[in-house]
MMTF fields as JSON, N, C-alpha, C and O atoms, coordinates in Angstrom:
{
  "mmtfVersion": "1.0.0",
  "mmtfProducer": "UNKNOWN",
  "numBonds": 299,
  "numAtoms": 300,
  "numGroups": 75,
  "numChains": 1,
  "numModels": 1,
  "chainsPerModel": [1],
  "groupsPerChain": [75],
  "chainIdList": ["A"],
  "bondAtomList": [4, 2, 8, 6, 12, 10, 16, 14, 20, 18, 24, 22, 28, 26, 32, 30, 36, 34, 40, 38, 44, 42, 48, 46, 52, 50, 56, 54, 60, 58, 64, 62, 68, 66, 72, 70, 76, 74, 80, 78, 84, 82, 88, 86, 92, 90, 96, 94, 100, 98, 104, 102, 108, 106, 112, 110, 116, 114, 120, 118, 124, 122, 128, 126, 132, 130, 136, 134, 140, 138, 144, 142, 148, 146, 152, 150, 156, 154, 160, 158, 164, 162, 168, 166, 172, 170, 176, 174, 180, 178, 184, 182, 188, 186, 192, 190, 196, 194, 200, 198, 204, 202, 208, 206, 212, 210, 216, 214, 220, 218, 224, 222, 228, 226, 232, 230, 236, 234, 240, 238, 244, 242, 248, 246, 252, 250, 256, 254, 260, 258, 264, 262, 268, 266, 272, 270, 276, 274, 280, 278, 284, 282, 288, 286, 292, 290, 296, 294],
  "bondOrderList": [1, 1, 1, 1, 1, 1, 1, 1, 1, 1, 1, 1, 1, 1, 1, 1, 1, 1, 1, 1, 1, 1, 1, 1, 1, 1, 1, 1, 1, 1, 1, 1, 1, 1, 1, 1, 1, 1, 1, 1, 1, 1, 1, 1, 1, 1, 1, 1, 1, 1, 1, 1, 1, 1, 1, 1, 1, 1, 1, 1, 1, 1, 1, 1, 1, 1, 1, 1, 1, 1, 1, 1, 1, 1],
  "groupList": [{"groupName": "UNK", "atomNameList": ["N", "CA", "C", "O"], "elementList": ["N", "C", "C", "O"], "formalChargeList": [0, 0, 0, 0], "bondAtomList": [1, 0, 2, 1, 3, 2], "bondOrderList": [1, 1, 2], "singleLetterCode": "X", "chemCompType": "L-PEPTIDE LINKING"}],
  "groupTypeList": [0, 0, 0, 0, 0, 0, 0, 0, 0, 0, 0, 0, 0, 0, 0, 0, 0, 0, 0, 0, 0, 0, 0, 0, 0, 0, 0, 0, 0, 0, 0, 0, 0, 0, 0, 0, 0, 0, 0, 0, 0, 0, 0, 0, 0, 0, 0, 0, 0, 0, 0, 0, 0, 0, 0, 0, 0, 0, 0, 0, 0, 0, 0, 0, 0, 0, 0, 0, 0, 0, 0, 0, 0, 0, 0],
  "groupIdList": [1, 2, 3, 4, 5, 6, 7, 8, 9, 10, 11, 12, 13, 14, 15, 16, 17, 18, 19, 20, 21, 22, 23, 24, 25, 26, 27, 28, 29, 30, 31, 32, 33, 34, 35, 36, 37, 38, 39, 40, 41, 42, 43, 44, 45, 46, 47, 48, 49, 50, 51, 52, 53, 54, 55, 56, 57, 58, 59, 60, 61, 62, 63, 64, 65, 66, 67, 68, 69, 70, 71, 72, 73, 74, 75],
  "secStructList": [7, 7, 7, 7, 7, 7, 7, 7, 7, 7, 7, 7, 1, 1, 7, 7, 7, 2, 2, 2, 2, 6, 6, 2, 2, 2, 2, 2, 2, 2, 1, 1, 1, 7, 7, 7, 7, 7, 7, 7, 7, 7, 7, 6, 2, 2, 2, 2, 2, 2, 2, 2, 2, 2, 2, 6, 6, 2, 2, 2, 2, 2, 2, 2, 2, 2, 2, 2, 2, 2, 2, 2, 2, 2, 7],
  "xCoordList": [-111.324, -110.052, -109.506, -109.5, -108.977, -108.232, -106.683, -105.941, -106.35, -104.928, -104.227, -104.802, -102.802, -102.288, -101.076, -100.475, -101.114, -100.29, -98.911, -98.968, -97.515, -96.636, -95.91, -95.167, -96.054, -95.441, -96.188, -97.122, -96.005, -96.374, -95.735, -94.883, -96.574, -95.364, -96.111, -97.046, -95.073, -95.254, -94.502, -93.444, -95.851, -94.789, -95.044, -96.076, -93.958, -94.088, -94.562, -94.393, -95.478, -95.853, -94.736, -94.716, -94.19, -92.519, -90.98, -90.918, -90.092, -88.706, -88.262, -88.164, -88.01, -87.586, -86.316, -85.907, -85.374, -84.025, -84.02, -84.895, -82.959, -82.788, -82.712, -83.895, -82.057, -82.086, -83.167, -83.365, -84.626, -85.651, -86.756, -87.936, -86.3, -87.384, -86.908, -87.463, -85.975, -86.29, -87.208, -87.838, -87.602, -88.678, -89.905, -90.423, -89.91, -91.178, -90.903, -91.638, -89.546, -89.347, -89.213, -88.664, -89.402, -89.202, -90.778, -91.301, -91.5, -92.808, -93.316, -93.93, -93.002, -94.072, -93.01, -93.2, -91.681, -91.412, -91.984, -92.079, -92.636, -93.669, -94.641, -94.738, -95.173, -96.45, -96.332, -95.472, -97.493, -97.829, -97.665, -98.341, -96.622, -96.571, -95.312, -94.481, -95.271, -93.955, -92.369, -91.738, -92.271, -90.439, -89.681, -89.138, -89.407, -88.319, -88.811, -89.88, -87.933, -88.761, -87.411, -86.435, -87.192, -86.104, -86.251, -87.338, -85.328, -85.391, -85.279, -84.569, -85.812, -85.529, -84.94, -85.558, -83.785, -83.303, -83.683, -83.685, -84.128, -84.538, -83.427, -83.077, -82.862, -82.124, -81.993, -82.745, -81.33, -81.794, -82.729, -83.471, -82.453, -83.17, -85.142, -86.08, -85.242, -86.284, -86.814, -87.947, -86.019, -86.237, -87.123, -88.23, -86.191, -86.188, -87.708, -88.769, -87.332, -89.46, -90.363, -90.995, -90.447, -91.296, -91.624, -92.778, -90.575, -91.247, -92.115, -93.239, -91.555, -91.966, -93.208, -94.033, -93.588, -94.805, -95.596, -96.726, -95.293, -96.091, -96.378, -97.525, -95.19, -95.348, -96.372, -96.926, -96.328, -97.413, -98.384, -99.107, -98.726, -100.434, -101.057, -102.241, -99.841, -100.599, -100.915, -101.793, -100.12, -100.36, -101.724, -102.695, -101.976, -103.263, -104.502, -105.589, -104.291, -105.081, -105.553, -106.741, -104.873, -105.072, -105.915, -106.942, -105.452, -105.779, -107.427, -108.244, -107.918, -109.15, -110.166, -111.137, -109.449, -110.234, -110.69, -111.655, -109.447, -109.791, -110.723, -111.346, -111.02, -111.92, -113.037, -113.945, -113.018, -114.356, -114.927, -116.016, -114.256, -114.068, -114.724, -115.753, -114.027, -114.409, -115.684, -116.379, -116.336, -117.24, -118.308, -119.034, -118.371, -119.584, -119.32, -120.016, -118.363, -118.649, -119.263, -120.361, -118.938, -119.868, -121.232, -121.962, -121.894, -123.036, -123.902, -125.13],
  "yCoordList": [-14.276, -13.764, -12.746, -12.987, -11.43, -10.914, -10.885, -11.241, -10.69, -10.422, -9.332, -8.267, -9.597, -8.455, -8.278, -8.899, -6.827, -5.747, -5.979, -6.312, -5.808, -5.556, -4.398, -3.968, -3.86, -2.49, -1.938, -2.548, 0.078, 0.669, 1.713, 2.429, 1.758, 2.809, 4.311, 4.673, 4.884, 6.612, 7.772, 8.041, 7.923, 8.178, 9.923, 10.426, 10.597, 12.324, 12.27, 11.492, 13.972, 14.294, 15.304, 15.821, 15.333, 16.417, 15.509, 15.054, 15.451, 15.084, 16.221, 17.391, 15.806, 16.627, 16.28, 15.188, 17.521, 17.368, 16.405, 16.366, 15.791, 14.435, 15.411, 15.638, 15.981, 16.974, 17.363, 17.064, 18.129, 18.824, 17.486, 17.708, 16.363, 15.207, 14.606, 13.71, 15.295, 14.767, 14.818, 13.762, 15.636, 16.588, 15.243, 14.573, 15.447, 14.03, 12.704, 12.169, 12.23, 11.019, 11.12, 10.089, 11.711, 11.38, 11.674, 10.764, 12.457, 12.34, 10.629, 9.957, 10.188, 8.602, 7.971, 6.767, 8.176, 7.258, 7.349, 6.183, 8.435, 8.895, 7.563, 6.783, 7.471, 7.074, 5.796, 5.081, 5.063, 3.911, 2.834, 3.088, 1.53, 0.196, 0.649, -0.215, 1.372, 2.012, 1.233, 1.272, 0.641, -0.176, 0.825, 1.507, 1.225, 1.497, 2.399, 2.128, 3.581, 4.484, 4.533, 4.607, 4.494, 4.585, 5.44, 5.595, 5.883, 6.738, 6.146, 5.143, 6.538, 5.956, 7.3, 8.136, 7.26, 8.606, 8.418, 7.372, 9.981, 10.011, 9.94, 11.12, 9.485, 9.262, 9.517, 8.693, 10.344, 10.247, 9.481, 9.928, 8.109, 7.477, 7.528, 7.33, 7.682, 8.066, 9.366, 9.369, 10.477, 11.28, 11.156, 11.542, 10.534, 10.486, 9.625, 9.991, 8.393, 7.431, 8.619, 8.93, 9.274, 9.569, 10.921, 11.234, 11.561, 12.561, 11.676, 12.047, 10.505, 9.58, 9.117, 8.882, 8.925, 8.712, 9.926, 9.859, 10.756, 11.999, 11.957, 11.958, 11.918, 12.515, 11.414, 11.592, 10.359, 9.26, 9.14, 8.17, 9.988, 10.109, 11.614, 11.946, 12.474, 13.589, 13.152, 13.68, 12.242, 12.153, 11.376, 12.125, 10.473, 9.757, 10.266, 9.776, 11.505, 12.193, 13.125, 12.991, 13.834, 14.52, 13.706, 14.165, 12.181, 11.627, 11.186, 10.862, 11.139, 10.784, 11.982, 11.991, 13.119, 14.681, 15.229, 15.987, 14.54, 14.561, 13.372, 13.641, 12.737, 11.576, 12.343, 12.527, 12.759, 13.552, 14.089, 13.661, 15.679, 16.754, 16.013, 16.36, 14.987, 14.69, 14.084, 14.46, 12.939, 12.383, 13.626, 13.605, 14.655, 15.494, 16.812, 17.825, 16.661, 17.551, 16.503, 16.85, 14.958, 14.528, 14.445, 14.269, 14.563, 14.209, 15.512, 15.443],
  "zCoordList": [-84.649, -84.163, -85.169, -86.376, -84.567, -85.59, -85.983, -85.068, -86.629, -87.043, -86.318, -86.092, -85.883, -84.984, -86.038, -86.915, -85.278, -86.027, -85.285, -84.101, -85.969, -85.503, -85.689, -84.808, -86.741, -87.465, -88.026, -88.549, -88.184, -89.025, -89.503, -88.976, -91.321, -91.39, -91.91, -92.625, -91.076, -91.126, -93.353, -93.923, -93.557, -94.453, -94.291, -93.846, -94.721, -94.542, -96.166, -97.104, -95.87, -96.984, -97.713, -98.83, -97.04, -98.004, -97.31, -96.167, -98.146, -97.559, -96.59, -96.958, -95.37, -94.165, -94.174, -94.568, -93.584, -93.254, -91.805, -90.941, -91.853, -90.777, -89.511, -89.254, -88.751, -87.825, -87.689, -86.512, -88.257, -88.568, -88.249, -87.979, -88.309, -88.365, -86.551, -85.915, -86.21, -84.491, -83.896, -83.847, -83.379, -82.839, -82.605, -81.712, -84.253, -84.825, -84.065, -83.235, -84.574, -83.838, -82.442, -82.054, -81.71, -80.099, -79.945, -79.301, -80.255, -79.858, -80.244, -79.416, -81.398, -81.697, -80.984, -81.155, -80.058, -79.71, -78.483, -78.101, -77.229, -76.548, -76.575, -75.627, -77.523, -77.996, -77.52, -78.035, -76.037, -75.373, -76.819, -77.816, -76.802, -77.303, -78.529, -78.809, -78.891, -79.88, -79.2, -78.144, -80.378, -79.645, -80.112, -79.243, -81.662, -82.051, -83.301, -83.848, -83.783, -84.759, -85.408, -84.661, -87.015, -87.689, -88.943, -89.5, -89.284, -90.688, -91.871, -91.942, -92.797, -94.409, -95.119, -95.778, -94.839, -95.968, -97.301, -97.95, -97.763, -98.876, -100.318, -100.296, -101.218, -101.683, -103.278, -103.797, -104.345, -105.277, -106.278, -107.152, -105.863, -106.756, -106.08, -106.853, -105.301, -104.502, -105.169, -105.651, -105.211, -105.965, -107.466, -107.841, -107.975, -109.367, -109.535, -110.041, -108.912, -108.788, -108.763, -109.773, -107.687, -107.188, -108.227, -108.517, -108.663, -109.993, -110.993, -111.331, -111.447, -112.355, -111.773, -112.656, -110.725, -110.499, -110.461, -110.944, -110.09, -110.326, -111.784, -112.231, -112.587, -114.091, -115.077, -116.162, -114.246, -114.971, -114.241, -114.47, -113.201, -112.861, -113.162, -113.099, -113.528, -114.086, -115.809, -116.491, -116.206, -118.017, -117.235, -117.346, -116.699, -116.957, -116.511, -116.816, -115.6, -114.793, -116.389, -116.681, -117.172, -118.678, -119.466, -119.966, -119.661, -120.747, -119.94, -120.802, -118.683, -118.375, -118.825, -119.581, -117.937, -118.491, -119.632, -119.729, -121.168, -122.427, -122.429, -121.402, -122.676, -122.701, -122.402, -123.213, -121.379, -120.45, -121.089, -121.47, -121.619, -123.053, -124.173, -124.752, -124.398, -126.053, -126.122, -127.065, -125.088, -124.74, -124.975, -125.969, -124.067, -123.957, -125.246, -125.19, -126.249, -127.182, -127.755, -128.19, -128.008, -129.241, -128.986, -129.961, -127.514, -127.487, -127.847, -127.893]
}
């Protein structure tokens, strides 16, 4: 038997203006078995994570590449 789904979630690849994101929501609400489609406003602190996650996968994304670098000058 498998496991059933009740929800899913849509995430955008850029913050859209709420007006500008209609369009979107009435088409998946279109979409055969869809109950209900809601917004997650984007919010400073959302902001602020989400640089911070950027800014700590570009430092670790550097510190793998040096590794890389240093590995094949010593050999």
């Amino acid at each position: 038997m498998t496991d059933r789904t009740l929800s899913l979630v849509v995430t955008l690849d850029n913050e859209m203006r709420t007006d500008d994101v209609d369009p979107l929501i009435h088409a998946i609400q279109m979409i055969k078995g869809v109950n209900s489609v809601s917004i997650n406003v984007f919010s400073g602190s959302d902001h602020i994570n989400a640089y911070a996650y950027k800014q700590k996968w570009i430092s670790e994304f550097a510190k793998q590449l040096f590794d890389i670098i240093r590995k094949e000058q010593s050999s």
